[in-house]
VOPAGU-2260 file (C-alpha; in pm, 1 decimal, decimal comma):
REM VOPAGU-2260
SITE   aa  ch    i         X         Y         Z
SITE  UNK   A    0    4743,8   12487,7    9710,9
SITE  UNK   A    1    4694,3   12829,7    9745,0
SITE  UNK   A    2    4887,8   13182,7    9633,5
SITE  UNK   A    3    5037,9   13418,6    9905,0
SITE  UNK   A    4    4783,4   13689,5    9912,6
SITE  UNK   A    5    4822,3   14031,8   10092,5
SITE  UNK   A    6    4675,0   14036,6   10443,5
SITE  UNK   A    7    4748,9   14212,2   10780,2
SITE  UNK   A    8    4902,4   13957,0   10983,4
SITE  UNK   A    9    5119,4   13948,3   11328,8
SITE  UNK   A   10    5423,0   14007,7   11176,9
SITE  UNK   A   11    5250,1   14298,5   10995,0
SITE  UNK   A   12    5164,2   14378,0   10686,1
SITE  UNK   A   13    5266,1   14173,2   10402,3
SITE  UNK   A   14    5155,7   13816,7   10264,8
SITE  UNK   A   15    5065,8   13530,3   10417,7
SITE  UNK   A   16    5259,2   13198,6   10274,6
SITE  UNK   A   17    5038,5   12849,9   10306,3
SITE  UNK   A   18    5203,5   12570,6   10383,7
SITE  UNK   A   19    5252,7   12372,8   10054,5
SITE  UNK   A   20    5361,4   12710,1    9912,0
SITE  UNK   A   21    5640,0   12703,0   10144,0
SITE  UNK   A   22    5705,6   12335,0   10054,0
SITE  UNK   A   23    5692,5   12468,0    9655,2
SITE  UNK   A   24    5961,2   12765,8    9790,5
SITE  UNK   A   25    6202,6   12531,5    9952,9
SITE  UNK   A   26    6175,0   12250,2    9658,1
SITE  UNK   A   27    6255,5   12526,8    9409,4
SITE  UNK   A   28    6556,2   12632,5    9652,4
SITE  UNK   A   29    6710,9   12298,4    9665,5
SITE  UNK   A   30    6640,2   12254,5    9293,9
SITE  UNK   A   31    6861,9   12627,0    9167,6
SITE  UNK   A   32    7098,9   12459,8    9437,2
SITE  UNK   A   33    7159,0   12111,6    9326,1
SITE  UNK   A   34    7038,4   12148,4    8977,8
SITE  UNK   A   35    7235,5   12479,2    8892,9
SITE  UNK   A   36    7560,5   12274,2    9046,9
SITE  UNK   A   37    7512,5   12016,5    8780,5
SITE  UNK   A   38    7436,0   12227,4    8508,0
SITE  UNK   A   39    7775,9   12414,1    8599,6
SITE  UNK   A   40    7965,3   12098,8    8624,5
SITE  UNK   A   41    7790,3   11995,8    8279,4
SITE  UNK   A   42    7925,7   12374,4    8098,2
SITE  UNK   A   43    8240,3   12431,0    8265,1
SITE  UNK   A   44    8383,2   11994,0    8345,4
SITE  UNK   A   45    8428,7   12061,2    8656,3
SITE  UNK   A   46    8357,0   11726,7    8889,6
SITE  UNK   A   47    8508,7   11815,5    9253,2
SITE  UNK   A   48    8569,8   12170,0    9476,5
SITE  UNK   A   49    8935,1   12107,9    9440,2
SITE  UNK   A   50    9023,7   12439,0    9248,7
SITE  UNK   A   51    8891,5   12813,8    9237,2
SITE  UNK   A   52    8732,6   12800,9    8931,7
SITE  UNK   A   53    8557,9   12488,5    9055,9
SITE  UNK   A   54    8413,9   12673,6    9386,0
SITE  UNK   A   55    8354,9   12996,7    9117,3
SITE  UNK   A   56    8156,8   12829,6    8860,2
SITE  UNK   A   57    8004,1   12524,0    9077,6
SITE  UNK   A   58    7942,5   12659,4    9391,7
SITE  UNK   A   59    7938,8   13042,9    9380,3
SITE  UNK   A   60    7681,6   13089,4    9089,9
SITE  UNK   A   61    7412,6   12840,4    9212,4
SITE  UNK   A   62    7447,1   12912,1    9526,8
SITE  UNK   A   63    7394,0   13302,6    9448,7
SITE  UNK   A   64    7109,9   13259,3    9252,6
SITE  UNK   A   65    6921,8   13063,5    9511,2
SITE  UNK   A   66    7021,4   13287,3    9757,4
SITE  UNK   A   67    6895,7   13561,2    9519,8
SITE  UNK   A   68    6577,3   13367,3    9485,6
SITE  UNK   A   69    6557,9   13338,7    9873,4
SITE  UNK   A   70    6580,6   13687,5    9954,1
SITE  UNK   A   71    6371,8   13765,7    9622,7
SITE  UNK   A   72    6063,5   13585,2    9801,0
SITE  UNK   A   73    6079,4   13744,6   10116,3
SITE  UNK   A   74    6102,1   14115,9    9945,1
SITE  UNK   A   75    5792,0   13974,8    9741,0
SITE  UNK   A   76    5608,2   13830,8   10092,2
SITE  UNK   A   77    5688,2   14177,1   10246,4
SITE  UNK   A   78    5916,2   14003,0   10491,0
SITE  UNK   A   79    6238,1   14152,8   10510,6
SITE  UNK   A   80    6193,9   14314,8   10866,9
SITE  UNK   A   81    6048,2   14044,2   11028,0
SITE  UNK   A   82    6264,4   13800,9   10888,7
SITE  UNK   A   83    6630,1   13988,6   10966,9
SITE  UNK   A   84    6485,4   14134,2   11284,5
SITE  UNK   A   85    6367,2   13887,8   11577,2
SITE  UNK   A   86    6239,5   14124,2   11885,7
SITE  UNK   A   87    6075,9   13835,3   12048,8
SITE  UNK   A   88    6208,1   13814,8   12398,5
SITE  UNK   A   89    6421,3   13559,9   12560,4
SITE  UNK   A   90    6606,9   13424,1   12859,7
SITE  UNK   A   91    6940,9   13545,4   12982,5
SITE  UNK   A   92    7092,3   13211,4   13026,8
SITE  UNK   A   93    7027,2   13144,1   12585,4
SITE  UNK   A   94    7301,0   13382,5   12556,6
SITE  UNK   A   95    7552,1   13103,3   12602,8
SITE  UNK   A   96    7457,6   12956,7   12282,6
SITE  UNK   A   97    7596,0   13195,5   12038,7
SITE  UNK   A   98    7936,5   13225,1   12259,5
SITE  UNK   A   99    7951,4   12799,1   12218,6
SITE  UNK   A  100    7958,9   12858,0   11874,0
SITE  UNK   A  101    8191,1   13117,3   11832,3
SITE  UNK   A  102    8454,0   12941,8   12059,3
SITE  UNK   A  103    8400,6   12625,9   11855,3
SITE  UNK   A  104    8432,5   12796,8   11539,3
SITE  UNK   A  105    8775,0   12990,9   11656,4
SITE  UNK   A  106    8915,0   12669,8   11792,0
SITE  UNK   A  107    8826,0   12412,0   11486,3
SITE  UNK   A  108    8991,9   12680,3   11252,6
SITE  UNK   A  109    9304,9   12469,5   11117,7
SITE  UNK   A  110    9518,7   12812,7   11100,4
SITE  UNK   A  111    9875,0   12643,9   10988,2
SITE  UNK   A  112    9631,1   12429,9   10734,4
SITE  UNK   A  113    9478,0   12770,9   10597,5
SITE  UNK   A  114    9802,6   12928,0   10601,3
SITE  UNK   A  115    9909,2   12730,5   10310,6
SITE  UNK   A  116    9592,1   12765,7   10074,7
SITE  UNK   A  117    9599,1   13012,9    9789,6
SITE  UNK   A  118    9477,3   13364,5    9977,2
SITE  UNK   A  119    9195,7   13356,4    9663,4
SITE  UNK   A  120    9090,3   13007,0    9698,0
SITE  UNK   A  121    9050,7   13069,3   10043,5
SITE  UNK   A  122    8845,3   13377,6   10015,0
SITE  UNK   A  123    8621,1   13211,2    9692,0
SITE  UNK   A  124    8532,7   12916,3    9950,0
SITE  UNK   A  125    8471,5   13140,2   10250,3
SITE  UNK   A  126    8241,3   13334,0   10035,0
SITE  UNK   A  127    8061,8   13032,7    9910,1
SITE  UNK   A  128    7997,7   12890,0   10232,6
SITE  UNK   A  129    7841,8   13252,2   10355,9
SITE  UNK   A  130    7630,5   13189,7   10069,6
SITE  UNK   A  131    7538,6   12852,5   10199,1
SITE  UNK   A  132    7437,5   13017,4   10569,9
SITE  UNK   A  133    7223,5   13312,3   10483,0
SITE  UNK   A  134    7057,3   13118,5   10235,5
SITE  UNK   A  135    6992,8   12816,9   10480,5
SITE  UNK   A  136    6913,2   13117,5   10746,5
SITE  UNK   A  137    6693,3   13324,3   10512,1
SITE  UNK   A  138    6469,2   12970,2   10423,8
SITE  UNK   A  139    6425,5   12801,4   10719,9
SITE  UNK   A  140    6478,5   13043,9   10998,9
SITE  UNK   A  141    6369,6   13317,7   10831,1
SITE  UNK   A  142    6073,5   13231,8   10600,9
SITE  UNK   A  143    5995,6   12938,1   10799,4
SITE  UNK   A  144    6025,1   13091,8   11099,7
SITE  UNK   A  145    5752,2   13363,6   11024,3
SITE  UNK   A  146    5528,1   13170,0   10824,1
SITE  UNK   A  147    5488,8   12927,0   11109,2
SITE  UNK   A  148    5411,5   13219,4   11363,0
SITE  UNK   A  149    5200,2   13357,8   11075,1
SITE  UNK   A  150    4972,3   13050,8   11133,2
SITE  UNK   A  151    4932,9   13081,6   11513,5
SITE  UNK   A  152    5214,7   12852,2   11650,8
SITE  UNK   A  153    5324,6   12925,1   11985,8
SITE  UNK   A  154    5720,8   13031,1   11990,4
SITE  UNK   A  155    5797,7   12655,1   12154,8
SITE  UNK   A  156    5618,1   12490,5   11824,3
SITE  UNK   A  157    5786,8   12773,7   11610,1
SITE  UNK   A  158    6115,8   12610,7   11765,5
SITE  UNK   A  159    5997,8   12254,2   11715,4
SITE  UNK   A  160    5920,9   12258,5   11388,5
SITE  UNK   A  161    6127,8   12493,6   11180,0
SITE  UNK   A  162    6358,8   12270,1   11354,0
SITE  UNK   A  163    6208,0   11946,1   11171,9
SITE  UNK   A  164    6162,0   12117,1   10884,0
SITE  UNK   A  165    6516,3   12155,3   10867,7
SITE  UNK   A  166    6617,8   11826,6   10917,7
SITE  UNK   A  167    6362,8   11690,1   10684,8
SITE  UNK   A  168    6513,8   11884,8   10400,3
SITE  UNK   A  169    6803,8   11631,1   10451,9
SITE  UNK   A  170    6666,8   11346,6   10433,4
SITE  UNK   A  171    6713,1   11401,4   10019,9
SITE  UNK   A  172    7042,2   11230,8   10082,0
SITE  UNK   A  173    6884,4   10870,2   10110,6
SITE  UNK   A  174    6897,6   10898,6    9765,5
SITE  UNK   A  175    7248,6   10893,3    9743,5
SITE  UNK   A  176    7320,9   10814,7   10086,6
SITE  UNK   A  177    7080,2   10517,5   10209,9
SITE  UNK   A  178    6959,7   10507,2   10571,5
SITE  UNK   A  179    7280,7   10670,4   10709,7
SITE  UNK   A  180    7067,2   11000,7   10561,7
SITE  UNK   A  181    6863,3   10978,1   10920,4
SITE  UNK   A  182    7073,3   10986,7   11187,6
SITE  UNK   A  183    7206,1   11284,7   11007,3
SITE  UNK   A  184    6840,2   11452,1   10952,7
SITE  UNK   A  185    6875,3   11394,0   11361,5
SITE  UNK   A  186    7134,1   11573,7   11408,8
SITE  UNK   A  187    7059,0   11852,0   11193,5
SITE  UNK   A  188    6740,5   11912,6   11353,8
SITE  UNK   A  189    6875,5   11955,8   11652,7
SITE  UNK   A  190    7153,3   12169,9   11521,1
SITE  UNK   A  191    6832,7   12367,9   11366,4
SITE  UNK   A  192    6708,5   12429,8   11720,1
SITE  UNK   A  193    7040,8   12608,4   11865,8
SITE  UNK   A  194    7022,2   12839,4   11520,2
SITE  UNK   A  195    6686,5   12916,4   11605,7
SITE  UNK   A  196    6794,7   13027,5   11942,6
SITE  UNK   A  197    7116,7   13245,3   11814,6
SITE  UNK   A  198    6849,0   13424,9   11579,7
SITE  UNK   A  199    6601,1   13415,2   11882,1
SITE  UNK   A  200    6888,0   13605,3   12129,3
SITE  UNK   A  201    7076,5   13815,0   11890,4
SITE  UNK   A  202    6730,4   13899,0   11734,7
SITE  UNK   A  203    6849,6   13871,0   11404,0
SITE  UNK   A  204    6861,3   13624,3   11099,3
SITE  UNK   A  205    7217,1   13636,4   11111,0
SITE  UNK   A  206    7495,6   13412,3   10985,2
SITE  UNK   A  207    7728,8   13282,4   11257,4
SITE  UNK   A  208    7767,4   12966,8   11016,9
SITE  UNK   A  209    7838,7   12805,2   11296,4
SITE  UNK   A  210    7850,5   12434,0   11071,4
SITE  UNK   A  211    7987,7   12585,1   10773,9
SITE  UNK   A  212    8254,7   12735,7   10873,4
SITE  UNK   A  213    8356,1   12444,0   11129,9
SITE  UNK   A  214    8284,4   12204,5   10810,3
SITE  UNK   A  215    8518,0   12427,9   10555,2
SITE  UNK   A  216    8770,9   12443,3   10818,0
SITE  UNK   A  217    8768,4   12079,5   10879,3
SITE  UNK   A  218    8837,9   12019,3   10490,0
SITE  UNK   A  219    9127,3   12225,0   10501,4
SITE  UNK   A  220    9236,5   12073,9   10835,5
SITE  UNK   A  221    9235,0   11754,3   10608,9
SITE  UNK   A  222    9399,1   11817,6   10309,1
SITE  UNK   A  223    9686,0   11944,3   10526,5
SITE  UNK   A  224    9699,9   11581,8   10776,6
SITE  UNK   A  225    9648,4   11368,9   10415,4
SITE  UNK   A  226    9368,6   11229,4   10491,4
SITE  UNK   A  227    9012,7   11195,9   10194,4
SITE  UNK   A  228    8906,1   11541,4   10118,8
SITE  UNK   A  229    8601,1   11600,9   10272,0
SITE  UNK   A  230    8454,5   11921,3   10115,3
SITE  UNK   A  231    8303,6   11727,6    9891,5
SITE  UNK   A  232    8164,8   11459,9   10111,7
SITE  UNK   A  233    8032,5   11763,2   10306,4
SITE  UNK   A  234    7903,4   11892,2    9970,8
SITE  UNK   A  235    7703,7   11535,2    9893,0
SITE  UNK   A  236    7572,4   11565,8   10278,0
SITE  UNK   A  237    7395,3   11892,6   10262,7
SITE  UNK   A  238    7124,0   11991,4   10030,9
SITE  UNK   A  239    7215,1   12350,0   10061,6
SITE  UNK   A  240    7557,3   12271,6    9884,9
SITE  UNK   A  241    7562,9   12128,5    9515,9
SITE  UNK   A  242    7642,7   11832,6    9506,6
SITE  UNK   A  243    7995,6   11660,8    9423,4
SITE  UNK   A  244    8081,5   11315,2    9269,9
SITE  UNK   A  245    8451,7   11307,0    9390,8
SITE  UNK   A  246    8413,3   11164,1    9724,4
SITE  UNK   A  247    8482,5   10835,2    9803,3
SITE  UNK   A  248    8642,3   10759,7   10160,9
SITE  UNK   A  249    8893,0   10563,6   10047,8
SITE  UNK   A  250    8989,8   10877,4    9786,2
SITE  UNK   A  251    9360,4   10962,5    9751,1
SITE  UNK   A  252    9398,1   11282,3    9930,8
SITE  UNK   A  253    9398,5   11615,1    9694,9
SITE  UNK   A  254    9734,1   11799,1    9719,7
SITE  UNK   A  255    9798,5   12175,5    9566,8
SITE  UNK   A  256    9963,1   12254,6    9242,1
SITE  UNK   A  257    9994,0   12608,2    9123,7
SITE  UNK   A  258    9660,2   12718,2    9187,1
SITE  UNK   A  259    9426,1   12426,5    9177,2
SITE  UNK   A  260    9426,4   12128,6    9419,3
SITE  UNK   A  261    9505,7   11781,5    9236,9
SITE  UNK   A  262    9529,1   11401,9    9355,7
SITE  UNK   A  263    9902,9   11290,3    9298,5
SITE  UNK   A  264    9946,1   10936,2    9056,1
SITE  UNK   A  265   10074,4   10638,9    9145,5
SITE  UNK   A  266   10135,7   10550,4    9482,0
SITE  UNK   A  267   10278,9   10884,2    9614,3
SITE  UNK   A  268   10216,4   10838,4    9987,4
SITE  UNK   A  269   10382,0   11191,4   10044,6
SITE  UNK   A  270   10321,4   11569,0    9952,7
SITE  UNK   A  271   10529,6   11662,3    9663,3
């Protein structure tokens, strides 16, 4: 394994990044991620996203600090230009891509559902799940992005494997999740290859979070129709979100009270 050392390259100059430092870079990511999460949970009892101080303490702080860390290695590569700027050209017709995701993002938004939240939880969890995208961005389509075109890969490889890459990182969740944890490395791959071409025709690293948004919305969307939470099943899904134990699918659904979200007792079959 060897260190980033300074060198001219094709991005400019800055350091070049090997590839098992990169592997080091994301392990250390996932591990302020998932391992911060638990340590929050540990300090502060919190075991679900179900409340603002939960989302505060649980999700905000270790997903900062890895975020912090992200952004902290690509100041120290000398990548900050070529990682938020992309001036490699593209085709007209890629332009379509972005505009899917908007319109799916403005049309999964559960409006009535988000109407009822507590304005500050709201905001907390938007915030958290920014911190989710332009971390995810920054790592994968930004470091990994220019460290594989650092090492000579042609822009359709670039795609390919950042792409890979991507879904790879999720195959963690066999752990907890068994063999369901490939079909949804699949899928994630190839929703790694439409980011790459948003940051490839906007020409930036830039957060349209695209599945977190749609995925925060669809929690809300749930709470509000009764059925399981599923911010915390999304949580337990993704690597780049720390990791919840309150998720079962069979889990009576969370209802609001005051300011924090709680599961009614008994057999209440109806919102209070």
């Amino acid at each position: 394994m060897s260190a980033p050392h300074t060198q001219t390259s094709a991005v400019g100059t800055g350091r070049s990044l090997s590839y098992p430092m990169f592997a080091v870079i994301v392990v250390i990511y996932l591990a302020l991620i998932q391992g911060g999460g638990l340590l929050m949970k540990h300090l502060t009892g919190e075991d679900d996203f179900l409340s603002t101080r939960a989302v505060f303490y649980c999700m905000i702080i270790p997903l900062g600090v890895a975020l912090a860390f992200t952004y902290g290695v690509i100041g120290y590569l000398g990548w900050l230009r070529p990682v938020l700027r992309d001036d490699r050209p593209t085709r007209s017709w890629v332009r379509v891509v972005p505009i899917v995701f908007l319109v799916a993002i403005a049309g999964g938004i559960a409006y009535s559902a988000l109407a009822q939240q507590g304005w500050l939880y709201v905001v907390v969890l938007l915030i958290a799940t920014q911190f989710v995208g332009w971390g995810e961005e920054g790592m994968f389509r930004g470091i990994g992005v220019v460290m594989l075109r650092e090492h000579g890969l042609t822009e359709g490889r670039v795609a390919l494997w950042s792409s890979i890459i991507f879904g790879a990182v999720h195959l963690t969740n066999a752990i907890s999740h068994g063999a369901s944890a490939l079909p949804q490395a699949i899928m994630v791959s190839l929703a790694g290859y439409f980011f790459y071409l948003i940051r490839r025709v906007t020409g930036q690293c830039r957060e349209l979070d695209h599945s977190r948004a749609l995925r925060f919305h669809a929690a809300v969307r749930d709470r509000d129709s009764g059925r399981p939470d599923l911010l915390s099943r999304h949580a337990a899904a993704d690597p780049g979100l720390p990791a919840a134990r309150d998720h079962p699918a069979d889990q009576t659904p969370p209802y609001r009270t005051g300011r924090r979200l709680t599961r009614p007792s008994g057999n209440t079959a109806t919102r209070p």
